[in-house]
MIDREN-855768 format. One record per residue (C-alpha): residue number from 0; residue in three letters; x, y, z. Coordinates in steps of 0.1 Angstrom, whole numbers, plus 5000, padded with zeros to 4 digits. Layout:
MIDREN-855768
{node NUM; 'ala'; {X; Y; Z}} ...
//
This chain:
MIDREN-855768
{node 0; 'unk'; {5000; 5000; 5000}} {node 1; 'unk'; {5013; 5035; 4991}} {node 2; 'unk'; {5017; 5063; 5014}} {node 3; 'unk'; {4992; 5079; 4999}} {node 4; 'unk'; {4969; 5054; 5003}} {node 5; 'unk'; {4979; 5049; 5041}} {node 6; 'unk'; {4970; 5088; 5042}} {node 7; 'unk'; {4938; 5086; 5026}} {node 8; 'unk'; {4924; 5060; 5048}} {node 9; 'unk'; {4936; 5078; 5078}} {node 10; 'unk'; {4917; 5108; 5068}} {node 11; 'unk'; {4886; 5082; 5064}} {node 12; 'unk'; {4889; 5072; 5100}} {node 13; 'unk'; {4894; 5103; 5110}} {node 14; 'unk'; {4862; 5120; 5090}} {node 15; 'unk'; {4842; 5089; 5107}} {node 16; 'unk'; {4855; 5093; 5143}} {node 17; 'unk'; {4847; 5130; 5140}} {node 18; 'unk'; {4808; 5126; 5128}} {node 19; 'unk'; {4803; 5092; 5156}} {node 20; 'unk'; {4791; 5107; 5187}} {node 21; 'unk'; {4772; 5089; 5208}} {node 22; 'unk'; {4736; 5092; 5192}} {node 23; 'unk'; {4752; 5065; 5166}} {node 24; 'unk'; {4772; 5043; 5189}} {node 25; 'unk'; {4740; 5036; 5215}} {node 26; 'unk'; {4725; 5030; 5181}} {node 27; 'unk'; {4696; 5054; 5187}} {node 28; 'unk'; {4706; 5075; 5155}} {node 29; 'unk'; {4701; 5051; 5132}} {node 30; 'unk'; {4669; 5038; 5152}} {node 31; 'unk'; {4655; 5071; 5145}} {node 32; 'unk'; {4665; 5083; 5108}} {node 33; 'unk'; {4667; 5046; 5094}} {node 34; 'unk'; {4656; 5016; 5113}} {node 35; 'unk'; {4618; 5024; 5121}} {node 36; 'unk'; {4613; 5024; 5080}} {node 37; 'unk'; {4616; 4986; 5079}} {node 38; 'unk'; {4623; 4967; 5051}} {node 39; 'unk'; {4628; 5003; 5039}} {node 40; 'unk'; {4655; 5012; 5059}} {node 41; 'unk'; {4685; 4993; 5036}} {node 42; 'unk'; {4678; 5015; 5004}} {node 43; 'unk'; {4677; 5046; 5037}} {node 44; 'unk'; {4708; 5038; 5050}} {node 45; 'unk'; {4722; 5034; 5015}} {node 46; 'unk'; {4712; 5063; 4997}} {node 47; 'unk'; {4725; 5087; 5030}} {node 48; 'unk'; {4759; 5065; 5029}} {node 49; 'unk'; {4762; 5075; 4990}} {node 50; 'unk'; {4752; 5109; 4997}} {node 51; 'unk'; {4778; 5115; 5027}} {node 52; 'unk'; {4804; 5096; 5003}} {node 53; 'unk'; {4801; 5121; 4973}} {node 54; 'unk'; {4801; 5153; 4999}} {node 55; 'unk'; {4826; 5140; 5018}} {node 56; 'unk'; {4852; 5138; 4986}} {node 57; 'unk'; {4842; 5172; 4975}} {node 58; 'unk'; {4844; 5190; 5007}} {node 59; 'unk'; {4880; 5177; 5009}} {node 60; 'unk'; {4892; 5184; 4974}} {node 61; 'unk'; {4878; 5222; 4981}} {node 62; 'unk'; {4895; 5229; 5011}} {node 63; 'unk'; {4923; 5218; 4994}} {node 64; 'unk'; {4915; 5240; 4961}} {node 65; 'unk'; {4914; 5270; 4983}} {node 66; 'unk'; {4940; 5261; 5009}} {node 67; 'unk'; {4918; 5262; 5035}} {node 68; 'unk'; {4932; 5274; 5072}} {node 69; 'unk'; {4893; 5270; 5085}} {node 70; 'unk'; {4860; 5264; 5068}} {node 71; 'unk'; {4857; 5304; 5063}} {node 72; 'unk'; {4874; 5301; 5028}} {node 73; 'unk'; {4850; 5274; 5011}} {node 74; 'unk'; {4820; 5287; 5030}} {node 75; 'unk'; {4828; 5328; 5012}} {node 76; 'unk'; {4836; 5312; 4980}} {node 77; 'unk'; {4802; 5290; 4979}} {node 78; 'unk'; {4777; 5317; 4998}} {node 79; 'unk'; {4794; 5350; 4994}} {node 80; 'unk'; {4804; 5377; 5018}} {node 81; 'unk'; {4771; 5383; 5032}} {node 82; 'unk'; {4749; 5352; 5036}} {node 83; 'unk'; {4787; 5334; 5040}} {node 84; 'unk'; {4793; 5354; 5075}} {node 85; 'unk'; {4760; 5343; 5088}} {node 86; 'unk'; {4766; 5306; 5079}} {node 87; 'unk'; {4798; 5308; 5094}} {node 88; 'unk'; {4782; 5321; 5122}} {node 89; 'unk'; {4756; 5296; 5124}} {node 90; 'unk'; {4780; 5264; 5115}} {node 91; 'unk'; {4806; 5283; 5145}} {node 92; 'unk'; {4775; 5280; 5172}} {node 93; 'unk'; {4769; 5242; 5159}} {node 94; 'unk'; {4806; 5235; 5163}} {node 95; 'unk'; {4814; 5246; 5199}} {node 96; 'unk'; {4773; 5233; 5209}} {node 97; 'unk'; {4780; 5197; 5197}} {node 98; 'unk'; {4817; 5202; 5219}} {node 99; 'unk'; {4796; 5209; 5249}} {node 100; 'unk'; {4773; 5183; 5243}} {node 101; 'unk'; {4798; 5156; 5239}} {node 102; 'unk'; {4815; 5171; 5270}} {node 103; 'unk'; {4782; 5165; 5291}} {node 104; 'unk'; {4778; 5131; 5275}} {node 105; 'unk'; {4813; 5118; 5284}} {node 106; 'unk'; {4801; 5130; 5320}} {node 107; 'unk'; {4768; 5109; 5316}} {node 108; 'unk'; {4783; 5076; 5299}} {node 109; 'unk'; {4810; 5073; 5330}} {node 110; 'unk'; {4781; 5081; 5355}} {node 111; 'unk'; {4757; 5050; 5346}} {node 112; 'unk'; {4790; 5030; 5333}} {node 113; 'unk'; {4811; 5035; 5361}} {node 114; 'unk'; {4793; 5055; 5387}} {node 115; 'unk'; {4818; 5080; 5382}} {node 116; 'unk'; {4802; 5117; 5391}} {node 117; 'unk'; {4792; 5132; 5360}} {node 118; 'unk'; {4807; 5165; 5368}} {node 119; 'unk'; {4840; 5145; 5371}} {node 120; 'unk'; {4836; 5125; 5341}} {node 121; 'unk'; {4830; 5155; 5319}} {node 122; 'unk'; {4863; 5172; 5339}} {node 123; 'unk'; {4883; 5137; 5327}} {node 124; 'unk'; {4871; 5144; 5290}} {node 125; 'unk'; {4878; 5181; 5292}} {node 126; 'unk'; {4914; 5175; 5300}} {node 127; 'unk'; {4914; 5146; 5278}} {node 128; 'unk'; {4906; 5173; 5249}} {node 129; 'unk'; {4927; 5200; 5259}} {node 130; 'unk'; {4957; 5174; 5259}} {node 131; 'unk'; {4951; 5165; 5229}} {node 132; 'unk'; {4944; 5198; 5209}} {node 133; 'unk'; {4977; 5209; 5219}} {node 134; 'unk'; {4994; 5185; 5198}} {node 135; 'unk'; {5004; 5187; 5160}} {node 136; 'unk'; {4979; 5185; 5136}} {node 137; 'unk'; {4987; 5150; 5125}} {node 138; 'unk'; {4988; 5133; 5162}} {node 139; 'unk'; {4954; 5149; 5162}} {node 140; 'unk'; {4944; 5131; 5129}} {node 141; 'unk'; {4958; 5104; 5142}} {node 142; 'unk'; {4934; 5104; 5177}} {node 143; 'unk'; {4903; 5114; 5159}} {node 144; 'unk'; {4909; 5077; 5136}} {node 145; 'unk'; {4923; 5054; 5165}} {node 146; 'unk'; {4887; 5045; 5176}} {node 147; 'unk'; {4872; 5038; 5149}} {node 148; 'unk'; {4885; 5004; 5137}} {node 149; 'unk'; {4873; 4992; 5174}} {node 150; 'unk'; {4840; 5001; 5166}} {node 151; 'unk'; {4841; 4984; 5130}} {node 152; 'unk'; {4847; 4954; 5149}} {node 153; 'unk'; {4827; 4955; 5177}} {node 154; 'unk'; {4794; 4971; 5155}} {node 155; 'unk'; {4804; 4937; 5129}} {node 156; 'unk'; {4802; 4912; 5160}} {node 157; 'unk'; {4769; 4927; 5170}} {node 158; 'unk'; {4753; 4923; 5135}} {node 159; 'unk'; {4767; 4894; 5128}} {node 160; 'unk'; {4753; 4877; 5163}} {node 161; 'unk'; {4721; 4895; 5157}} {node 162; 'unk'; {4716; 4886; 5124}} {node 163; 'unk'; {4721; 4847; 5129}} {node 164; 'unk'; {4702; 4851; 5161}} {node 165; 'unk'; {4671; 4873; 5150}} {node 166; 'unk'; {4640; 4874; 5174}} {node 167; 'unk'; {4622; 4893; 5143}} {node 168; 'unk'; {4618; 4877; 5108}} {node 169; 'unk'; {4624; 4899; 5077}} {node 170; 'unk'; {4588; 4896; 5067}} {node 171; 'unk'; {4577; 4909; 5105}} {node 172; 'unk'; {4603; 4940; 5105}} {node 173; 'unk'; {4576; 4960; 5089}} {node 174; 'unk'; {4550; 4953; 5112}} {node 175; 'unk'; {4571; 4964; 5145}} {node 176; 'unk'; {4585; 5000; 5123}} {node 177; 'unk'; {4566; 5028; 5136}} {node 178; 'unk'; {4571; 5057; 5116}} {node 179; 'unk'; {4557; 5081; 5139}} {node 180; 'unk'; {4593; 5078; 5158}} {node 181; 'unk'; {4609; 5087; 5128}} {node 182; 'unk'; {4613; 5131; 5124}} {node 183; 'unk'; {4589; 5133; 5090}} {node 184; 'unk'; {4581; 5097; 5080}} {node 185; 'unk'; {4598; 5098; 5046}} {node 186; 'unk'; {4621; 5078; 5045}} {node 187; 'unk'; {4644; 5095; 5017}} {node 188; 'unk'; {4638; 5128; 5030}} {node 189; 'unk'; {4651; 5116; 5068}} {node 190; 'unk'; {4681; 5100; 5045}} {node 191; 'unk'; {4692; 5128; 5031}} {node 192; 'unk'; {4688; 5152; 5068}} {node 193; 'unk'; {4712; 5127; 5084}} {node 194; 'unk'; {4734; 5131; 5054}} {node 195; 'unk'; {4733; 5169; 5059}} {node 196; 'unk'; {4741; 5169; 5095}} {node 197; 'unk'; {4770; 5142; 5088}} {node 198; 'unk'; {4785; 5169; 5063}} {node 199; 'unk'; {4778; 5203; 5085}} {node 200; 'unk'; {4793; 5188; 5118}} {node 201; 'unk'; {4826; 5174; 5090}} {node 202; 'unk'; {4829; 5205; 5069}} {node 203; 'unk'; {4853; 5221; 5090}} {node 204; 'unk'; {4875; 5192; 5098}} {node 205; 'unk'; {4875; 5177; 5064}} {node 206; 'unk'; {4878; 5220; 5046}} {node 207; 'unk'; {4913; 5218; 5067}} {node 208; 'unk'; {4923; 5181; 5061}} {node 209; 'unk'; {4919; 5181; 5028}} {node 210; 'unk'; {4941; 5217; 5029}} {node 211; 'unk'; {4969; 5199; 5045}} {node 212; 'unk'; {4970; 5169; 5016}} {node 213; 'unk'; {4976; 5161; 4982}} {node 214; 'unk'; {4948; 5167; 4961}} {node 215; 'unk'; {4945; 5131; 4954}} {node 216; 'unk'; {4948; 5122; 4990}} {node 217; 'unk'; {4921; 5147; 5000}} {node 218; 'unk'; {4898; 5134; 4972}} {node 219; 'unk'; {4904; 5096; 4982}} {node 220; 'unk'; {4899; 5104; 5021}} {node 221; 'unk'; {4869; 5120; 5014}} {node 222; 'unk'; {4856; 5092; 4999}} {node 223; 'unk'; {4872; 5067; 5021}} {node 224; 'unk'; {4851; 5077; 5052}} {node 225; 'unk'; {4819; 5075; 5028}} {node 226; 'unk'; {4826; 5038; 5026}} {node 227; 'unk'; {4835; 5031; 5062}} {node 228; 'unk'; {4802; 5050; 5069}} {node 229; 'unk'; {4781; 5031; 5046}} {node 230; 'unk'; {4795; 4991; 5060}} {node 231; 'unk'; {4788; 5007; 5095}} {node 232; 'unk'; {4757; 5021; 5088}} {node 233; 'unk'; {4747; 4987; 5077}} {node 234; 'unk'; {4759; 4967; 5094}} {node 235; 'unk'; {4742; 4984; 5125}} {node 236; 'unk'; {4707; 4985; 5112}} {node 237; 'unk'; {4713; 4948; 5105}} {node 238; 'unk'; {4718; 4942; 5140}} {node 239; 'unk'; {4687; 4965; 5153}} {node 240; 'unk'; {4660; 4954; 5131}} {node 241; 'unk'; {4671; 4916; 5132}} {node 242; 'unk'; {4664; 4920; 5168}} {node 243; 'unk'; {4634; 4949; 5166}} {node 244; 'unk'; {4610; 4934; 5192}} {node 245; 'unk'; {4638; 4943; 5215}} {node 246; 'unk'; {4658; 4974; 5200}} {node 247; 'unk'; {4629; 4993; 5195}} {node 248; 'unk'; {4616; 5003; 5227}} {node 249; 'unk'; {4653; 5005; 5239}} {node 250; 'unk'; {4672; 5035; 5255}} {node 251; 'unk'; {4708; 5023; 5246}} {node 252; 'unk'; {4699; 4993; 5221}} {node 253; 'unk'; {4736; 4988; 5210}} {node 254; 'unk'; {4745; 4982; 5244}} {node 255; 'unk'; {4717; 4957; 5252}} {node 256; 'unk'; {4724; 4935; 5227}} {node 257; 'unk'; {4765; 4938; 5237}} {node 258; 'unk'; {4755; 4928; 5268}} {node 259; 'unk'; {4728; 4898; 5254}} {node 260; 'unk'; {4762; 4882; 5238}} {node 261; 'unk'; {4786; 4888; 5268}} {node 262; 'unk'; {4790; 4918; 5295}} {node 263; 'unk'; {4831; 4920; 5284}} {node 264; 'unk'; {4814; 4930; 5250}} {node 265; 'unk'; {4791; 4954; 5268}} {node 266; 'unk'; {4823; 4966; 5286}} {node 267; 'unk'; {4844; 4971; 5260}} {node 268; 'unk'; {4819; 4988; 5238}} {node 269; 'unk'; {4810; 5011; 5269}} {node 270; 'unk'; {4850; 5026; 5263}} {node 271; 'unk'; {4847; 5028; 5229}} {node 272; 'unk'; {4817; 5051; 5230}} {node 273; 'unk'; {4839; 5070; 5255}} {node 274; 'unk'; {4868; 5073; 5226}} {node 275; 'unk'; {4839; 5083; 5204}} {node 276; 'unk'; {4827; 5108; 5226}} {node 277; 'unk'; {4861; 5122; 5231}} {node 278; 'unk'; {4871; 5125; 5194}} {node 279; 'unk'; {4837; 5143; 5183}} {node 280; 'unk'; {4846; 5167; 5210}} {node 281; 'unk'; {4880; 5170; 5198}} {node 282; 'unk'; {4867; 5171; 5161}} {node 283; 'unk'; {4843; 5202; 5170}} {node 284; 'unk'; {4866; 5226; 5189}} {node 285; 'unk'; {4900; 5222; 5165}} {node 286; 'unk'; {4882; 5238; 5139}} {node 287; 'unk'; {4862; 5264; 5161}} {node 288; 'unk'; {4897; 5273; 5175}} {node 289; 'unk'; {4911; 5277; 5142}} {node 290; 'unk'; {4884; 5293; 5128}} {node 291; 'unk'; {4898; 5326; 5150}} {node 292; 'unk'; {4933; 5320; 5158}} {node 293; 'unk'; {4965; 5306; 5142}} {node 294; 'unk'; {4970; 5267; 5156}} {node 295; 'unk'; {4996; 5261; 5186}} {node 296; 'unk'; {5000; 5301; 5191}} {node 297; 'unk'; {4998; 5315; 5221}} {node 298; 'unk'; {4966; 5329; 5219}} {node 299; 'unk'; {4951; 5296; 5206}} {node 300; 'unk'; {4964; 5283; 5235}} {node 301; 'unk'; {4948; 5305; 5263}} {node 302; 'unk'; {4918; 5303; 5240}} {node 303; 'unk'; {4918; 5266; 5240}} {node 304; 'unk'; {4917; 5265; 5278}} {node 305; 'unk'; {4891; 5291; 5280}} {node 306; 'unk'; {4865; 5275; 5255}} {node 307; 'unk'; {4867; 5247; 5272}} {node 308; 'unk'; {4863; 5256; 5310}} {node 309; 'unk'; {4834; 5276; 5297}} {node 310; 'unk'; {4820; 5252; 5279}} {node 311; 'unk'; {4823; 5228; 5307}} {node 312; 'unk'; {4805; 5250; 5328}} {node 313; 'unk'; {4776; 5253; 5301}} {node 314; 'unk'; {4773; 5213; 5302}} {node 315; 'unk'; {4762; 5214; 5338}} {node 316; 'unk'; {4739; 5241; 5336}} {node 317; 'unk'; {4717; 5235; 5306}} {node 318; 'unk'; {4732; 5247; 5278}} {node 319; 'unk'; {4729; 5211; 5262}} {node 320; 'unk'; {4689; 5219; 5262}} {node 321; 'unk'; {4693; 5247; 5239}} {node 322; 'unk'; {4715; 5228; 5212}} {node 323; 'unk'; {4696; 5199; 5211}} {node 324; 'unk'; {4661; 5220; 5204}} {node 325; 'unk'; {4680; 5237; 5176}} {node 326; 'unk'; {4699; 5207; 5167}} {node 327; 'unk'; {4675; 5196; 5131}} {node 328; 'unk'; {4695; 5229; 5115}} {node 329; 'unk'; {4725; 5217; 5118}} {node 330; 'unk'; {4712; 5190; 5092}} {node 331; 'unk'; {4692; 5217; 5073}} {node 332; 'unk'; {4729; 5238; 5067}} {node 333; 'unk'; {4743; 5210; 5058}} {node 334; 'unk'; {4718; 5203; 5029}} {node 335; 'unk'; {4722; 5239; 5015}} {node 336; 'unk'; {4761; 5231; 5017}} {node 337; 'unk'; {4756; 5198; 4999}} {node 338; 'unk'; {4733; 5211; 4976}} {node 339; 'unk'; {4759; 5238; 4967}} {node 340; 'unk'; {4790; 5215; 4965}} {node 341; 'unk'; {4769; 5194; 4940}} {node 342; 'unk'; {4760; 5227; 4920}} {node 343; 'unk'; {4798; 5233; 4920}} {node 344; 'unk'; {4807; 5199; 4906}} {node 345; 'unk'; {4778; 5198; 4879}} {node 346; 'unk'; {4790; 5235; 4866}} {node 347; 'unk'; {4828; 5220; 4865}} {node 348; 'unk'; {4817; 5187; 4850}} {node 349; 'unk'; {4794; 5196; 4824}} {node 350; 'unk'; {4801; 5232; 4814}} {node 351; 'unk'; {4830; 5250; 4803}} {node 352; 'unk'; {4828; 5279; 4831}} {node 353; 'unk'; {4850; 5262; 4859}} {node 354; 'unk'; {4844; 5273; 4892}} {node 355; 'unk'; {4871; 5272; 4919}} 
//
């Protein structure tokens, strides 16, 4: 394998580590946008994976097109100066709200795992961060991917269990599905939101990666975590709707049906969610950071500290609330960036006015 491709697929595990929080690892992401279509949900899950696969490669190639030192470049070139600010604006407030909220969920996960104090827990993940953003960019790259082979195999043992062990035949999966615990009911519409909230919370991330590669490399990586989301995607709906009766009416079904197979499985996926947690969070406030000051300087340094005491303090006191009730326009943004990144490549692929 070349080094190029060794660099490619480490920008594929990093793009997946970063979009992974916990809503996919307890499984209840793809309960909700996917797995309460039924039968339907394959073609869902499908359809999103492609979607997220073809944004993903051309987010990276533009950051790399424009040199991107943030996602303020791609986002002036696509939107302009005007309605560009207030995106950037909008997808700034979605970056450091999704940091918060992973920092209050690290809290919660080692609170009901390990009956660590959640105000502790979230203190262990703050520092965790912090560590961590200090580093060069590609130990950084190099955290963000580290988890996500783990949760390849761990997500692959549960399907594969599930699936040769279903409680639910496929011909019954559509009688259990209830649609009215998916967002709209339509099941291409709810694939292509989670696609949009996929690329909003990776634009940043992927606008710098891609900056920092070979155009190739960026184009492949891209791509790359498209795939890796796609076999994960499926392979967890597998394992919830083979096991529906159950999954269904469960707060953290991933975990239930670790633990149905063995509680080391439970254990060990209870650690990786942490990793997951941890990288999302680590994912979010890189590119807030460098969205206002120059990496390792000084001033990114005090302002590293400061985001994150403050937003520590915000994930005991609510803040988490107010993301989470604006959270659907995080996927709405990232639609209108999709659907602009796919105006961009039509326009360059079929006319001879080529945009940058």
């Amino acid at each position: 394998m070349s080094k190029g491709q060794q660099e490619s697929i480490k920008i594929g595990f990093a793009y997946v580590g970063v979009v992974l929080g916990a809503g996919f690892s307890t499984g209840q992401e793809i309960l909700q946008f996917f797995s309460n279509f039924g039968t339907m949900s394959y073609w869902a899950v499908l359809l999103s994976a492609l979607v997220i696969m073809f944004l993903g490669r051309q987010v990276a190639k533009f950051g790399h097109v424009l040199d991107a030192e943030s996602h303020l470049e791609p986002i002036r070139v696509m939107f302009g100066d005007t309605l560009g600010r207030i995106i950037d604006y909008i997808l700034i407030f979605f970056l450091y709200g999704v940091m918060v909220i992973m920092l209050a969920g690290g809290g919660s996960a080692l609170e009901q795992s390990f009956g660590v104090p959640a105000w502790l827990g979230s203190l262990v993940v703050m520092i965790a961060v912090m560590i961590t953003l200090t580093l060069g960019f590609s130990k950084i790259l190099s955290a963000l991917g580290f988890v996500t082979p783990f949760l390849i195999l761990i997500v692959a043992i549960i399907a594969v269990y599930s699936f040769f062990t279903p409680t639910v035949s496929f011909n019954e999966i559509n009688d259990i599905a209830d649609l009215s615990k998916t967002p709209t009911g339509i099941w291409w519409l709810e694939a292509i939101t989670y696609s949009g909230i996929v690329i909003a919370m990776a634009f940043s991330i992927l606008s710098i990666v891609g900056a920092q590669s070979t155009h190739k490399v960026a184009r492949r990586g891209g791509m790359y975590g498209g795939v890796i989301l796609l076999v994960l995607m499926m392979l967890m709906n597998a394992g919830l709707v083979s096991k529906f009766d159950k999954t269904s009416e469960a707060e953290l079904p991933t975990l239930m049906l670790a633990y149905e197979i063995h509680p080391v499985l439970h254990f060990v996926l209870t650690l990786v969610m942490l990793l997951i947690i941890y990288n999302t969070a680590v994912g979010m406030l890189y590119p807030f950071l460098s969205r206002f000051w120059v990496p390792y300087s000084r001033r990114y340094k005090v302002a590293l500290v400061v985001a994150l005491v403050v937003g520590y303090i915000l994930s005991l006191v609510g803040f988490v609330d107010l993301v989470n009730l604006v959270y659907p326009l995080l996927g709405y943004l990232g639609i209108l960036m999709g659907i602009m990144l796919a105006v961009r490549w039509v326009r360059n692929k079929f006319t001879k006015k080529k945009l940058i």
